[in-house]
C-alpha positions in Angstrom: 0.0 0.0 0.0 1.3 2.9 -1.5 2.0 6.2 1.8 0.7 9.7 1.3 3.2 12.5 1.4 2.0 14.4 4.3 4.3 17.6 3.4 4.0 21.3 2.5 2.0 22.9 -0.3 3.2 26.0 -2.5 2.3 28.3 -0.2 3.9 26.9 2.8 0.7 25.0 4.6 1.1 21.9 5.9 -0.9 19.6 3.4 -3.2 17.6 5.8 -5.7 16.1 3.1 -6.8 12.0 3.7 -7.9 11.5 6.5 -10.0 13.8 9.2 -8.4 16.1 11.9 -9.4 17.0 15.4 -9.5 20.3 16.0 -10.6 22.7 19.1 -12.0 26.1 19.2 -11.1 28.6 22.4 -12.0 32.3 22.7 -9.8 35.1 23.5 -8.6 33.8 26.9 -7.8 30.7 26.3 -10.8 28.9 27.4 -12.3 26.2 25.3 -15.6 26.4 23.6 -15.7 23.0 21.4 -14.3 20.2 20.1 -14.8 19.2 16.7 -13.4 15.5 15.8 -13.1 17.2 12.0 -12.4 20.0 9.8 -15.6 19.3 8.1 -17.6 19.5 10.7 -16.3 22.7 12.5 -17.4 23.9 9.1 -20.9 22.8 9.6 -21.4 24.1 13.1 -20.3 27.4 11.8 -22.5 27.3 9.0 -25.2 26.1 11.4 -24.7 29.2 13.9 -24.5 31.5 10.9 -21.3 32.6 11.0 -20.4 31.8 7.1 -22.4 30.6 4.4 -20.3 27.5 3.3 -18.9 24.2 5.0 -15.8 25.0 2.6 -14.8 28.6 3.5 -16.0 27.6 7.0 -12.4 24.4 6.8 -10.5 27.4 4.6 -10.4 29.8 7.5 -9.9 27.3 9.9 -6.9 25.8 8.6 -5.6 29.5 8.1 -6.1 30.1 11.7 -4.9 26.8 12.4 -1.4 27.5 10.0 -1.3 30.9 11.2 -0.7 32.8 8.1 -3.0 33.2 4.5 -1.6 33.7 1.5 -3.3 36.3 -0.5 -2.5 38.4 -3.9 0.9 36.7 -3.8 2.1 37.7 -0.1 1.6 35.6 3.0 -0.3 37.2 6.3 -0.4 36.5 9.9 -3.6 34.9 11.1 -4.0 34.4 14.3 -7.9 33.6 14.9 -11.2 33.0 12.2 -14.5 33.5 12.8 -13.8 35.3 16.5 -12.4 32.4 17.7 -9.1 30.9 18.1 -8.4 27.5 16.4 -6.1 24.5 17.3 -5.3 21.1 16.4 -5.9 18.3 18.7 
C-alpha cells in the first residue's frame, strides 16, 4: 500500500488532506468552547450558527487560523484567529 506524502504545499501550509483532523476552538482567553473530531464539521457548526455561508470557507479559514498565516494576492499574512475564535489542532 502505496503512503501519502504528508508535506508542504506551494504556499507553505502543511498539506493535511486523507484522512480527518481533530481540531478545538477557544475564545480570547484561552478557554475552550468545542471540540470538533473534523475539519468538516467545525465547518458545519459554523454554517449552522450562521457565521459563514459554506462548509468549505467555514475548513478554509480554519486551517488558516490553524497554519497561522494566509496567503493572499501573492504575499503571506499572519492569522491568528477566524471567525472570533481561536483554532487548534488536537
Amino acid at each position: 500500500m502505496k503512503e501519502k506524502f504528508m508535506g508542504r504545499g506551494k504556499n507553505g501550509n502543511v498539506l493535511m488532506g486523507g484522512h480527518s483532523h481533530s481540531v478545538r476552538c477557544y475564545d480570547f482567553d484561552g478557554n475552550p468552547i468545542r471540540t470538533f473530531s473534523s475539519l468538516r464539521k467545525a465547518g458545519e457548526w459554523l454554517v449552522h450558527n450562521g457565521m459563514t455561508k459554506s462548509v468549505n470557507s467555514g475548513q478554509v479559514g480554519i486551517t488558516h487560523a490553524i497554519n497561522g498565516k494566509q496567503h493572499y494576492w501573492g504575499k503571506d499574512f499572519c492569522v491568528k484567529s477566524a471567525f472570533g475564535m481561536i483554532w487548534k489542532s488536537v
